[in-house]
C-alpha positions in Angstrom: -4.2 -18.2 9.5 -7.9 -17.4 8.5 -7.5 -13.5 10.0 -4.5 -13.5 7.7 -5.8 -14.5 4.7 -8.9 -11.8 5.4 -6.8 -9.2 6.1 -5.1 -10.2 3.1 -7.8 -10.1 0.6 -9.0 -6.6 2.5 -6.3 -4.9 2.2 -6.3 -6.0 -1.6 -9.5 -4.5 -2.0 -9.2 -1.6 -0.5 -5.8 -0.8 -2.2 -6.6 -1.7 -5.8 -10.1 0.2 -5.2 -7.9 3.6 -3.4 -5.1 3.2 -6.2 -7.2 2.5 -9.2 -8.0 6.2 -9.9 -4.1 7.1 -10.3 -2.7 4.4 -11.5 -2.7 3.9 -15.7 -5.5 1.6 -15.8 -7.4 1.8 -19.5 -10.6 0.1 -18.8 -12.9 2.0 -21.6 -10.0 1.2 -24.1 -11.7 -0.9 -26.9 -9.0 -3.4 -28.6 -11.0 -4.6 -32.0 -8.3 -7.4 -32.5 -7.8 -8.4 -28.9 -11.5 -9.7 -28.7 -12.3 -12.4 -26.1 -8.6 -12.8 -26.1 -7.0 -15.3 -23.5 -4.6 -14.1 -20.1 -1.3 -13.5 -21.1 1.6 -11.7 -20.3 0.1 -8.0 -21.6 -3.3 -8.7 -20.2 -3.3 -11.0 -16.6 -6.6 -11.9 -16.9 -7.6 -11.3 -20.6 -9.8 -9.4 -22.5 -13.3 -9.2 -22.9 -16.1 -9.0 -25.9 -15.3 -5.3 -26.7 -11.4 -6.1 -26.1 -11.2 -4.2 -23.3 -9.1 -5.6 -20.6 -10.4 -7.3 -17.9 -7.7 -6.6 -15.0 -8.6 -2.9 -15.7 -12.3 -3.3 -15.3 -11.9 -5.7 -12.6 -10.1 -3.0 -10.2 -12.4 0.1 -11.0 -15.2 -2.3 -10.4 -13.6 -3.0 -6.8 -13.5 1.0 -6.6 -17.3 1.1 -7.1 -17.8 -1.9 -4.6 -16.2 -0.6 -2.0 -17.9 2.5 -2.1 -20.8 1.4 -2.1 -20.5 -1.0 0.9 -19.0 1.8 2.9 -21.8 4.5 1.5 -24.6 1.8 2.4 -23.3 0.4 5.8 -22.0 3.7 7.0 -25.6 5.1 6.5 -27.5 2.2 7.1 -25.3 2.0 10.9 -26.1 5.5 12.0 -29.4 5.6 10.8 -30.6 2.4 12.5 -29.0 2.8 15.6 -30.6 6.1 15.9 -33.7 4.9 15.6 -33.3 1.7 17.0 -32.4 3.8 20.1 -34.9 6.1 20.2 -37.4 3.4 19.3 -36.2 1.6 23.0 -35.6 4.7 25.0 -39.0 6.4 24.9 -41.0 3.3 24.5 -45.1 3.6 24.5 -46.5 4.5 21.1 -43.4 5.8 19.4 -41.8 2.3 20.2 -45.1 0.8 19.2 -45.1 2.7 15.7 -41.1 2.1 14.9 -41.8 -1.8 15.7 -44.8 -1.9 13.4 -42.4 -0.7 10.6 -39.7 -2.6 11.7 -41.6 -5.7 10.9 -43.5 -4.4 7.6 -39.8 -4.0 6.5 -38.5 -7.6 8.0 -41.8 -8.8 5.9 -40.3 -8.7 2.5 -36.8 -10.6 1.1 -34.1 -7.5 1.7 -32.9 -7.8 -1.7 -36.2 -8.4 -3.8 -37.5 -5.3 -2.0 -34.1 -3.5 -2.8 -35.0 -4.6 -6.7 -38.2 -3.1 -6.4 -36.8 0.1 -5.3 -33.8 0.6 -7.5 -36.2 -0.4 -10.3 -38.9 2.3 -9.3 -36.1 5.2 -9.1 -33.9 3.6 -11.9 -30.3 2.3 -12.9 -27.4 4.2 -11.6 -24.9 4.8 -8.7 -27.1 7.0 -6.3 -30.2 5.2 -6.9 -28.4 1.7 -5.8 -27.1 3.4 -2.8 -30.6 4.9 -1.6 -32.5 1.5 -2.5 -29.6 -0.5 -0.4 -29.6 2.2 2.5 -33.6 1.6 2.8 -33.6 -1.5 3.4 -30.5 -1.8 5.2 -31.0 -0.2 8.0 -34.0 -2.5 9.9 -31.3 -5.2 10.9 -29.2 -2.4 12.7 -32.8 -0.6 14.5 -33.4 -4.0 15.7 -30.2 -4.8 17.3 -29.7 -1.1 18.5 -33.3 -1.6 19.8 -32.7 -4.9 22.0 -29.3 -3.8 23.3 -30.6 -0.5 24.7 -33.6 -2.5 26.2 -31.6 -4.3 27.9 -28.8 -1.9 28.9 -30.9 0.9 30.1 -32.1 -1.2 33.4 -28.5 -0.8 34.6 -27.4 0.7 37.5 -25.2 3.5 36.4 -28.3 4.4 33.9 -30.3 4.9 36.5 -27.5 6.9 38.3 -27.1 9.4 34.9 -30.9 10.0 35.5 -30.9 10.9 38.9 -28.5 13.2 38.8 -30.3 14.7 35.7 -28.7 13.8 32.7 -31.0 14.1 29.6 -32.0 11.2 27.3 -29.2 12.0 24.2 -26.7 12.8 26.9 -27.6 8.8 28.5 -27.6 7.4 25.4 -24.6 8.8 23.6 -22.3 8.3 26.6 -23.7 5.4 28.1 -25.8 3.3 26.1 -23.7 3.7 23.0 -20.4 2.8 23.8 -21.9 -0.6 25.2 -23.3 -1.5 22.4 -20.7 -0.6 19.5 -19.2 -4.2 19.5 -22.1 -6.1 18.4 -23.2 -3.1 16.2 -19.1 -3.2 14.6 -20.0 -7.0 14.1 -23.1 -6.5 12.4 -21.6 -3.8 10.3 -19.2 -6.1 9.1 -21.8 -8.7 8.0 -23.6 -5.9 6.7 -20.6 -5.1 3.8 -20.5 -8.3 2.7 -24.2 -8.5 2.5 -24.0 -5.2 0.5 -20.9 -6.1 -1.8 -23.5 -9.3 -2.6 -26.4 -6.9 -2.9 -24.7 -4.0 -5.4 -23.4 -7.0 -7.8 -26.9 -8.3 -8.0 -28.2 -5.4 -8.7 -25.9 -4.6 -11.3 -26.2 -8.2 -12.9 -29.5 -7.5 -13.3 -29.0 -4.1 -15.3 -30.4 -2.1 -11.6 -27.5 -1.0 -10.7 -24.2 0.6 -12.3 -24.7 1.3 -15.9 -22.2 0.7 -18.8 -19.8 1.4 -19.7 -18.9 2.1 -15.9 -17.3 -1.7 -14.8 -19.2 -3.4 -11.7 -18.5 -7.0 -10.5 -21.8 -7.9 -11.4 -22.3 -6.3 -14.8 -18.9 -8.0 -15.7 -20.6 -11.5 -14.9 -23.5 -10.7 -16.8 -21.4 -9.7 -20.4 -19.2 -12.6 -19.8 -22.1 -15.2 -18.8 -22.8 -14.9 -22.9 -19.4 -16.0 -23.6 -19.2 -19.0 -20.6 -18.2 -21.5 -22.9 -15.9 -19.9 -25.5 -14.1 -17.5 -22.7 -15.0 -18.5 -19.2 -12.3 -15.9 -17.9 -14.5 -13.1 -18.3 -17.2 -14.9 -15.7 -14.0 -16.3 -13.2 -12.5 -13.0 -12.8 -15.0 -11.3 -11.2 -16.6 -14.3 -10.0 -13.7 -15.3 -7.8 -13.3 -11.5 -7.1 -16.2 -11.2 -5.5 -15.9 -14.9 -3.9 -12.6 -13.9 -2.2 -14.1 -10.4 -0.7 -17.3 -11.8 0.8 -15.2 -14.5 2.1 -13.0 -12.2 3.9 -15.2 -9.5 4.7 -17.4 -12.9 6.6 -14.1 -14.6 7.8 -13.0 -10.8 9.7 -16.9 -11.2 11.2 -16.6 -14.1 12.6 -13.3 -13.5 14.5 -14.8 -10.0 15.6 -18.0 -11.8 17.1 -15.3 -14.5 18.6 -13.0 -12.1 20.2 -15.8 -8.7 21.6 -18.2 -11.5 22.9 -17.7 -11.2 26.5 -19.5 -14.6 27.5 -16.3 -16.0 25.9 -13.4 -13.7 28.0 
């Protein structure tokens, strides 16, 4: 039942966020006499303080989430694994070296250092994605790192090296494929980290700039108007609620079913 309901919201997500560029969504249109306006039958979840409506906003915002979840994680995967693996494989100093900055990075919060970086290149799309991609890649060069410590003592790795296969050739066909279900797991827990991650950062005015919708932008204009109109903070609020939820629910039953100490 809780894989249904994930898969659910998922596809929900990713449909509104594939669909919302074709289908007749208005979400710049400014309605001067729909202000703050309630739901209703023309407008499902209302309107908002420039009386633009909120269902629109609230699927091109799921557009720009996605997008950047899949930007950040994609990036953040292959470029931590890659290191991670290198980082195992040769060992001595270059290990030494990519642990040092390994930890340095582990050091700070994740998302207060991804403030500090999207504040130091400024607001906007790229910038969010290049702040969120440096600091999420560690918690993949880690894993990748402990798994191919721990792999490489195997017997059919030693067997690829004495019948003189190179280190890329061991890794990519031998290494890898062992260790893509707890890096698919982590990935997973890594888009809901970054969904969480891209709305902050637009709440706090870091990330996606007006009049461009984001989850976390639409929380912040409707946080003025709580009291009066708490639809404008529940829509996106419970929007983003429902995708983390998911996104979390669809990790935990991929950690359940590709752990092997429970087959």
């Amino acid at each position: 039942m809780r894989l249904k309901f994930a898969l659910f919201v998922l596809a929900c997500w990713v449909l509104l966020a594939a669909a919302g560029a074709w289908l007749p969504f208005e979400p710049y249109r400014i309605d001067l006499a729909r202000i703050l306006d309630p739901p209703d039958a023309t407008a499902w979840l209302g309107h908002d303080d420039l009386g633009r409506p909120i269902w629109d906003r609230l699927v091109v915002g799921a557009r720009y989430s996605l997008w950047v979840a899949v930007l950040v994680v994609g990036i953040s995967l292959a470029a931590g694994t890659f290191i991670g693996a290198v980082s195992a494989y040769a060992g001595g100093w270059l290990d030494h070296l990519l642990v040092r900055v390994i930890d340095i990075f582990l050091a700070f919060p994740g998302i207060l250092l991804a403030i500090a970086l999207a504040g130091l290149m400024g607001p906007g799309l790229d910038n969010v994605v290049i702040a969120l991609s440096l600091v999420g890649w560690v918690g993949f060069a880690r894993l990748a790192r402990a798994q191919v410590l721990t792999l490489k003592q195997r017997d059919h790795v030693a067997a690829a090296v004495s019948l003189g296969a190179g280190p890329g050739r061991i890794v990519w066909r031998h290494l890898l494929p062992l260790m893509a279900a707890p890096l698919i797991v982590e990935a997973t827990f890594a888009v809901a980290g970054i969904v969480i991650a891209e709305a902050g950062l637009s709440f706090l005015g870091l990330g996606i700039q007006p009049p461009e919708p984001s989850w976390g932008s639409m929380i912040r204009e409707g946080s003025r108007y709580m009291l009066v109109t708490p639809h404008m903070v529940l829509a996106p609020g419970i929007a983003l609620l429902l995708v983390v939820l998911a996104v979390n629910m669809l990790g935990d039953r991929l950690r359940d079913r590709l752990d092997v100490r429970q087959s």
